[in-house]
TIKOL-21065 format. One line per 8 residues: number of its first residue (from 1); their letters; for each residue x, y, z of C-alpha. Coordinates in steps of 0.02 Angstrom, whole numbers, padded with zeros to 5 digits. Each point is the difference from the previous one (the first is absolute). Layout:
N
NUM = A = X,Y,Z; ...
This chain:
491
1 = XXXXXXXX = 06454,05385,-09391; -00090,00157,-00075; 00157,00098,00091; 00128,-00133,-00080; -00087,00019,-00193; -00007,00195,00021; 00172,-00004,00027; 00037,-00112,-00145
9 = XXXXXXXX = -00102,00127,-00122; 00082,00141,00067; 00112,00104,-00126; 00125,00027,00112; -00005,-00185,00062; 00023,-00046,-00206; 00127,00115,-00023; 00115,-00048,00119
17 = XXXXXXXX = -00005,-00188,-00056; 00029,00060,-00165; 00162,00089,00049; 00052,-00130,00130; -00009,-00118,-00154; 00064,00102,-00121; 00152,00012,00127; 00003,-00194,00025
25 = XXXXXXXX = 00034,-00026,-00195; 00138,00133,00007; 00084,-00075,00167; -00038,-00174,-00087; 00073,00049,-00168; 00146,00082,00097; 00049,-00138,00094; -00013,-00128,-00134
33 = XXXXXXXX = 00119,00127,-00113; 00115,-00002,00148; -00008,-00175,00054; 00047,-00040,-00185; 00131,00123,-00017; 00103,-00046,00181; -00008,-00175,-00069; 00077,00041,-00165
41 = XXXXXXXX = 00111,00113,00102; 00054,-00135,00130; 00039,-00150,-00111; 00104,00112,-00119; 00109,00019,00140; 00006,-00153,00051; 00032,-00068,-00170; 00145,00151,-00021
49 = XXXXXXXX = 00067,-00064,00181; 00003,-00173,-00050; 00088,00036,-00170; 00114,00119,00122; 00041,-00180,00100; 00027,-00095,-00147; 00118,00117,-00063; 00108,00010,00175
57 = XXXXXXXX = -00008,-00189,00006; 00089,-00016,-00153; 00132,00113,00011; 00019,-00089,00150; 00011,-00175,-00102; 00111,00095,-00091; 00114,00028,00120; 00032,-00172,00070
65 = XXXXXXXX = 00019,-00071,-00181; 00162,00124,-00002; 00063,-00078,00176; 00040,-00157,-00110; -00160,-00118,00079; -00094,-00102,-00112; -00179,00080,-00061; -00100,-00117,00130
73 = XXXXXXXX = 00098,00038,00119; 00002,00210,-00032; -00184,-00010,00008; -00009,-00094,00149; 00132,00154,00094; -00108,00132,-00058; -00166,-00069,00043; 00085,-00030,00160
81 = XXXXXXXX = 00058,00189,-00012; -00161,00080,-00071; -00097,00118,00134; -00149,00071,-00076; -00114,00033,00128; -00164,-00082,-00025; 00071,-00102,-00159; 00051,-00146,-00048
89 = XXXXXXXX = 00096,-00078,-00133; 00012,-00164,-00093; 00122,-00054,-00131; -00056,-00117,-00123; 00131,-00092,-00124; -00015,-00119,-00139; -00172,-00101,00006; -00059,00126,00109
97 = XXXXXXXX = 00061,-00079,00137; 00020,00074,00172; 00204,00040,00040; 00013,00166,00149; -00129,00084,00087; 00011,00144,00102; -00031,-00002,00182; -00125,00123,00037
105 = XXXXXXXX = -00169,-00032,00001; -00102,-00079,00138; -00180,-00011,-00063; -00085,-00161,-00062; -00014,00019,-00187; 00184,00048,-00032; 00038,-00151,00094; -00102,-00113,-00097
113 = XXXXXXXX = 00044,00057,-00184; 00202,00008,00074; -00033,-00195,00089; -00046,-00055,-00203; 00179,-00034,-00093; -00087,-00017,-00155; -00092,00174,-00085; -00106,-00091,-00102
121 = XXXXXXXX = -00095,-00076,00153; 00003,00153,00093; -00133,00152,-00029; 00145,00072,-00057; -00046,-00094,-00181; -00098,00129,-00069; 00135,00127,-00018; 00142,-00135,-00057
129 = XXXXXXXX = -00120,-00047,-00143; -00035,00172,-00044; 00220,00060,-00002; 00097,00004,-00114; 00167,-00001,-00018; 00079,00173,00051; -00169,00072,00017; -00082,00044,00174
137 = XXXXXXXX = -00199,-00057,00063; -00096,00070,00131; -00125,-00105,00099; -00114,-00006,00162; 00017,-00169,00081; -00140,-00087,00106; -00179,00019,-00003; -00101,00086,00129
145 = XXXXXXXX = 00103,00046,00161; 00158,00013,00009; 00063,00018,-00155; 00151,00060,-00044; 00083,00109,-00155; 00127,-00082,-00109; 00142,00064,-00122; 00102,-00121,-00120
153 = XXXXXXXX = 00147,00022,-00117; 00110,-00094,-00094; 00194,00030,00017; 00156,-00088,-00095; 00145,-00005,00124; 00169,-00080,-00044; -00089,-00084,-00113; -00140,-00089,00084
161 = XXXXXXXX = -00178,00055,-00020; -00091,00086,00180; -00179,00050,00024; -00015,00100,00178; -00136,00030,00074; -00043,00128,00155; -00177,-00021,00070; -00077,00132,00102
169 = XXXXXXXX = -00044,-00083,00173; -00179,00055,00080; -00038,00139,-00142; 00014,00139,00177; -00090,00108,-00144; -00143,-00114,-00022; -00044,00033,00191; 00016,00188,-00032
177 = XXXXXXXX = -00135,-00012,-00135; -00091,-00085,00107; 00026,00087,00159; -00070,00166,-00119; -00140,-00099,-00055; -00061,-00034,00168; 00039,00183,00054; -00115,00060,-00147
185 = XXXXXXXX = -00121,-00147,00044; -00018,00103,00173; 00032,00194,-00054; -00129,-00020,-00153; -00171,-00044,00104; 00046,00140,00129; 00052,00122,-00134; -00173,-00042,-00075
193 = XXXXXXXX = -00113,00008,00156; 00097,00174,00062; -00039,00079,-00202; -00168,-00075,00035; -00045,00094,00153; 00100,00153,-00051; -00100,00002,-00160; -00170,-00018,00121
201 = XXXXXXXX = 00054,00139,00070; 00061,00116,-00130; -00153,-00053,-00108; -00116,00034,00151; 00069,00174,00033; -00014,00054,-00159; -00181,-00068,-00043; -00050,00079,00176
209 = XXXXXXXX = -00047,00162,-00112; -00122,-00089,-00112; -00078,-00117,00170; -00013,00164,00057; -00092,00074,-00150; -00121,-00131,-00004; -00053,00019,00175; -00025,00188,-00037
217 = XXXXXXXX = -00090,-00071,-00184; -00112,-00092,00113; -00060,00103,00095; -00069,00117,-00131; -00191,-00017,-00044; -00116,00095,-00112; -00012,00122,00165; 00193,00040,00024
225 = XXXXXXXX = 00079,00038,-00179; 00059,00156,00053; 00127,-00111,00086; 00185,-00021,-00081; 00153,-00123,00042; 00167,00087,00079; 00125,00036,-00153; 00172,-00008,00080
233 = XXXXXXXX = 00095,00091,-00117; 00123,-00108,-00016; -00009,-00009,-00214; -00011,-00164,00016; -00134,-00138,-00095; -00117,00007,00171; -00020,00189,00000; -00039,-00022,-00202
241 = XXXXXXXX = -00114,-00118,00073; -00082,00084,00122; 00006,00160,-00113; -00091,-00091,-00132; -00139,-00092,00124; -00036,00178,00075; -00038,00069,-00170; -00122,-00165,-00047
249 = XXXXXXXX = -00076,00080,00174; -00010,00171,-00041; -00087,-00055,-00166; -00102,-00117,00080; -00073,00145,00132; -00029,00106,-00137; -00097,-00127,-00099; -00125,-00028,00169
257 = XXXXXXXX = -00007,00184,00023; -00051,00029,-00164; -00107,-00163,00022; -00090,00049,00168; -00027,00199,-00100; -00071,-00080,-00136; -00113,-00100,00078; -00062,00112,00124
265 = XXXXXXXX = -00026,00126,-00148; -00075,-00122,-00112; -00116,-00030,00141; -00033,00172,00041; -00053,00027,-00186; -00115,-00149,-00012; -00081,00050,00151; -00055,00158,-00066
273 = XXXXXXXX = -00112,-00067,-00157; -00065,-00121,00112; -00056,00096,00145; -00079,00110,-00136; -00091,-00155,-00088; -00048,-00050,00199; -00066,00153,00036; -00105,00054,-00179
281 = XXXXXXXX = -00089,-00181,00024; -00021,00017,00177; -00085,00185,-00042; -00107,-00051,-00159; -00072,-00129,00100; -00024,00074,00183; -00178,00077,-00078; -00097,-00011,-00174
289 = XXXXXXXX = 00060,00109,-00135; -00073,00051,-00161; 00092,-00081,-00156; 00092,00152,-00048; 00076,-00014,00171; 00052,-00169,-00012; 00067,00010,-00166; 00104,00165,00057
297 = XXXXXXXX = 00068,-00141,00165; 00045,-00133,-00148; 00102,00107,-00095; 00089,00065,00123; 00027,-00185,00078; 00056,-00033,-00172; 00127,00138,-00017; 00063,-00071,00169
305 = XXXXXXXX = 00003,-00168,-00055; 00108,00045,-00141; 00125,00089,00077; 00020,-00141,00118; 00016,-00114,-00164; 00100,00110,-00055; 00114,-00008,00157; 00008,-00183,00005
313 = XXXXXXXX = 00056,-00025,-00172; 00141,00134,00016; 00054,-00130,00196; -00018,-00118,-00133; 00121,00055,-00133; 00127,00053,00139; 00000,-00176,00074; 00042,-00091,-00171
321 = XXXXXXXX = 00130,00141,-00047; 00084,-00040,00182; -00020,-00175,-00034; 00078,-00055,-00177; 00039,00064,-00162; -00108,-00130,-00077; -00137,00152,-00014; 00062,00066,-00148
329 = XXXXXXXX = -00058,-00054,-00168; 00121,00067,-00123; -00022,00047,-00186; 00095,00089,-00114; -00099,00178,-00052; 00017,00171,-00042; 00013,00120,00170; -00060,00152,-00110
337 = XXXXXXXX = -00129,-00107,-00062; -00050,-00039,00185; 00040,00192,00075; -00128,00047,-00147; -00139,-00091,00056; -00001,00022,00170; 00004,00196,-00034; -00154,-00027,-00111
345 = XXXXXXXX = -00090,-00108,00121; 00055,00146,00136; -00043,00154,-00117; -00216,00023,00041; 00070,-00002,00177; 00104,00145,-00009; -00112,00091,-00116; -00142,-00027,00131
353 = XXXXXXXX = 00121,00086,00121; 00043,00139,-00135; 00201,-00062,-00040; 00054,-00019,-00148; 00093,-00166,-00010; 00141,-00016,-00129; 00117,-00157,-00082; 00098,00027,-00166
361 = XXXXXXXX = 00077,-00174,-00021; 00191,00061,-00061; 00098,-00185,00016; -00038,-00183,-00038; 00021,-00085,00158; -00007,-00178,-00004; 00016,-00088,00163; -00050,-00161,00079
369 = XXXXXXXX = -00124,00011,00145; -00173,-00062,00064; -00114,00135,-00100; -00158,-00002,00156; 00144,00041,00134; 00088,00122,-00108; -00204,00096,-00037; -00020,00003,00195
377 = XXXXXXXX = 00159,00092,00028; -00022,00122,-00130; -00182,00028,00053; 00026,00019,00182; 00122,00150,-00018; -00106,00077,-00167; -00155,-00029,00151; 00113,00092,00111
385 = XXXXXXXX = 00053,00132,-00097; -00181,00030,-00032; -00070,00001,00162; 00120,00097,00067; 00016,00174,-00142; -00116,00119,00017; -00117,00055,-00150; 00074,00080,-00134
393 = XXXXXXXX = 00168,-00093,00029; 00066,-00127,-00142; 00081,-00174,00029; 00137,-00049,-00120; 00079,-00188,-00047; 00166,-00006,-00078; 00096,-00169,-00061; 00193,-00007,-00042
401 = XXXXXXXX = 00107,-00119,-00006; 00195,-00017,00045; 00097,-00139,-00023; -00057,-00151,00062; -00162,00093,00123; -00142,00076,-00059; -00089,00158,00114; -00160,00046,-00003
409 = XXXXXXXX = -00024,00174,00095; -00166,00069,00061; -00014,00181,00043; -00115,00098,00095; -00004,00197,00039; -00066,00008,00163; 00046,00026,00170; 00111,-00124,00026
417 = XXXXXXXX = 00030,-00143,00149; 00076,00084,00161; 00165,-00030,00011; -00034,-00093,00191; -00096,-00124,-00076; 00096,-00034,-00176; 00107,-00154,00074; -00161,-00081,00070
425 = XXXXXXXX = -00117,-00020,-00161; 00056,-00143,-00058; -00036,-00075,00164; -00149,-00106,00024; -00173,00088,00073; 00107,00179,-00016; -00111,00149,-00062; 00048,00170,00001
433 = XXXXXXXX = -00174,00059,-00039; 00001,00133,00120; 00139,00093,-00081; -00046,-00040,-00153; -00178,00044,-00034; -00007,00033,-00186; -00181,-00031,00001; -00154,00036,00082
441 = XXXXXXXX = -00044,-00172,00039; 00106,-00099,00114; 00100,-00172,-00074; -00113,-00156,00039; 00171,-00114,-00019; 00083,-00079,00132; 00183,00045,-00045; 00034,-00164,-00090
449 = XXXXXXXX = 00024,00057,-00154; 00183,00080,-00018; 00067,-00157,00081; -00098,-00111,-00107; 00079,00105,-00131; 00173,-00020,00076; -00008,-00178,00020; -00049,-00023,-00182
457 = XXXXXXXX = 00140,00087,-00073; 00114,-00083,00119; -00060,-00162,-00046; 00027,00027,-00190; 00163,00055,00030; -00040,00192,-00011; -00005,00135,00129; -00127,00125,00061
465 = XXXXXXXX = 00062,00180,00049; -00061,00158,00047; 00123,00130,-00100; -00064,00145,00061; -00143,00071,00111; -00021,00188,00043; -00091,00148,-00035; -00007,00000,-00189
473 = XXXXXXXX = -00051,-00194,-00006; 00048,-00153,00026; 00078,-00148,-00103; 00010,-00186,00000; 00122,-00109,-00090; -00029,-00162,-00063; 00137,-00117,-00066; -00005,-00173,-00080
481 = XXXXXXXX = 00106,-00113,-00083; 00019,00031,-00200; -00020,-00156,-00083; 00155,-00025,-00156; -00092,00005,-00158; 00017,-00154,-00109; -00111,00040,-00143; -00128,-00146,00062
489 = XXX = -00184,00040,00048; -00062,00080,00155; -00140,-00087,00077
């Protein structure tokens, strides 16, 4: 049963009904449009035939009204005369009463309506009442089978009034209709169950591809997405197929190689601040120590503790920019107004590190963006910049807008990023603190902050770019999305 219903469900199952019915209402249609068309066909030629007869007959009648006989008499010779295969004539005079019939036809019907003298009791009445005088009538005589095909006309010989008629005996066409009908009856079904199969078949062979790439699909866990289904180069839907399921893989491995690095590195960093935490307690309390002791453990178990805050809040920002856009909360402001006050919330920084720090708002920039996001991007690289120029260096912030994107550009004359390590720093956990020791302090941050950055400026629309990076300094670019002014106020 389960076997049976799989089948039914099947897409190649469906789609072979589906053409094997399709092809029924074509054959059906078909026949029909021939069935009515060989009918039309067949009693047009009868009716022609039987006009043909009627015609003959009376040039015979014709004939034997010039050999001197009287008009009852010349019908009666050349009924006697007439031989017209499969027809038969009857000559009707006044009253429609019976005078000749011909002598040729054997079958039960034509011998009834030729036994009846009178036409108006014969089922020849129909077509007497319907005849007028010099005019012709077809007519099908009988009802069910046999019937037979009738053709009257009214004639004026030598001055009496004659109405022959020729009837068609057995309708021989009739059983050709019907011996096609029966032949269809027969060659439809078989014509049907052979498309049937044959579509099966074709359907089957050419899903076999897709079985096959679901087999391979299966077969693919968390632990195997280096795995890819065979492309057959064929250029045909399957291989686009197959090209575009291998690329959904490809994206998919990098996503749980970036997943499994970032959570064995996001591990690695949390370990760390805890381990230190573990150990400081387990050391301030393996003996008794004099308050200035303690207090020295507690605030270096609370520098530790806020690093690891600090760590878990920049996980936390990562997950909710992965997750949805929702994180934004946009208002309409004034970048330069922004740019300015993060460089004067940044300034007593770089003046404790001897820079000078330097923004000369030149353009109004008005943009729509969420103003806390926007402060943490510019922050982290004016932090950056910072930490990483030696004394005596200066740290400039420049704002310009083209078009439809404002750029904010933050320069630094120092030593610059190695050029190994340039395509990696906007990578989570990256630090290229080794090469880049602008300071005498090592970085406490855990290399979460560029990508932060990056993610922000992605999320609003914007990008985040190193421009340059070498000897004489180094430069990132920050674009965003200009807001059209509209004269209205800016929240």
């Amino acid at each position: 049963m389960r076997a049976g219903a799989r089948l039914v469900r099947s897409v190649r199952t469906r789609l072979a009904l589906w053409h094997t019915a399709v092809l029924a209402l074509v054959l059906v249609a078909f026949t029909l449009a021939t069935w009515a068309f060989l009918e039309r066909l067949t009693q047009e030629q009868v009716d022609r035939s039987l006009a043909e007869a009627v015609s003959a007959f009376q040039q015979a009648l014709l004939s034997e009204l010039r050999a001197q006989r009287t008009p009852d008499q010349a019908a009666e010779d050349a009924a006697r005369e007439f031989r017209f295969s499969g027809r038969r004539v009857l000559v009707y005079g006044g009253h429609h009463s019976l005078i000749a019939i011909s002598d040729s036809a054997r079958d039960g019907l034509t011998q009834a309506i030729s036994a009846i003298d009178e036409a108006d009791d014969s089922p020849l009445h129909p077509i007497f009442a319907s005849l007028t005088p010099g005019a012709s009538a077809y007519a099908t005589v009988g009802e069910g089978s046999p019937r037979v095909r009738a053709f009257a006309t009214s004639v004026n010989l030598a001055g009496q009034t004659f109405t022959i008629v020729a009837l068609q005996l057995g309708l021989s066409e009739r059983s050709i209709l019907a011996t096609f009908f029966q032949a269809t009856a027969i060659a439809i079904p078989l014509a049907l169950v052979l498309a049937g199969l044959g579509g099966y078949f074709l359907a089957r062979r050419s899903f076999a591809p897709v079985v096959d790439m679901g087999r391979r699909a299966a077969s693919i866990d968390s632990e195997s997405l280096d795995a890819r289904l065979a492309v057959r180069n064929t250029g045909d839907e399957m291989d686009e197929l197959a090209t575009v399921f291998n690329e959904m893989l490809a994206r998919l491995e990098r996503s749980f190689v970036q997943q499994r690095q970032f959570m064995a590195d996001a591990s690695h960093e949390l370990r760390t601040p805890l381990a230190s935490l573990r150990a400081e307690a387990s050391i301030a309390l393996s003996q008794a120590r004099t308050n200035r002791e303690y207090e020295t453990s507690l605030e270096q178990v609370r520098d530790e503790a806020r690093r690891l805050s600090a760590i878990v809040d920049d996980l936390f920002t990562l997950a909710r920019l992965d997750a949805e856009d929702s994180i934004l909360r946009r208002e309409e402001l004034y970048l330069e107004e922004l740019v300015h006050r993060c460089v004067s919330r940044m300034r007593p920084l770089a003046e404790d590190h001897g820079l000078s720090l330097s923004f000369v708002p030149a353009v109004e920039a008005r943009s729509s963006a969420d103003p806390e996001l926007l402060s943490r991007v510019l922050t982290n690289l004016l932090d950056n910049a910072i930490k990483f120029t030696p004394r005596g260096g200066s740290v400039g912030v420049e704002l310009e807008t083209d078009g439809d994107r404002h750029r904010v550009r933050i320069r630094d004359d120092g030593v610059g990023i190695p050029v190994d390590a340039q395509p990696f720093i906007f990578d989570r956990f990256f630090r290229a603190d080794e090469a880049r020791t602008r300071s005498m302090s090592k970085p406490s941050g855990a290399g979460l902050g560029l990508s932060i950055a990056w993610q922000i400026a992605r999320a609003h629309g914007g990008t985040l770019e190193l421009t340059s990076s070498d000897a004489g300094g180094t430069v990132f670019t920050f674009t965003l999305p200009a807001q059209p002014s509209d004269g209205g106020p800016v929240r």
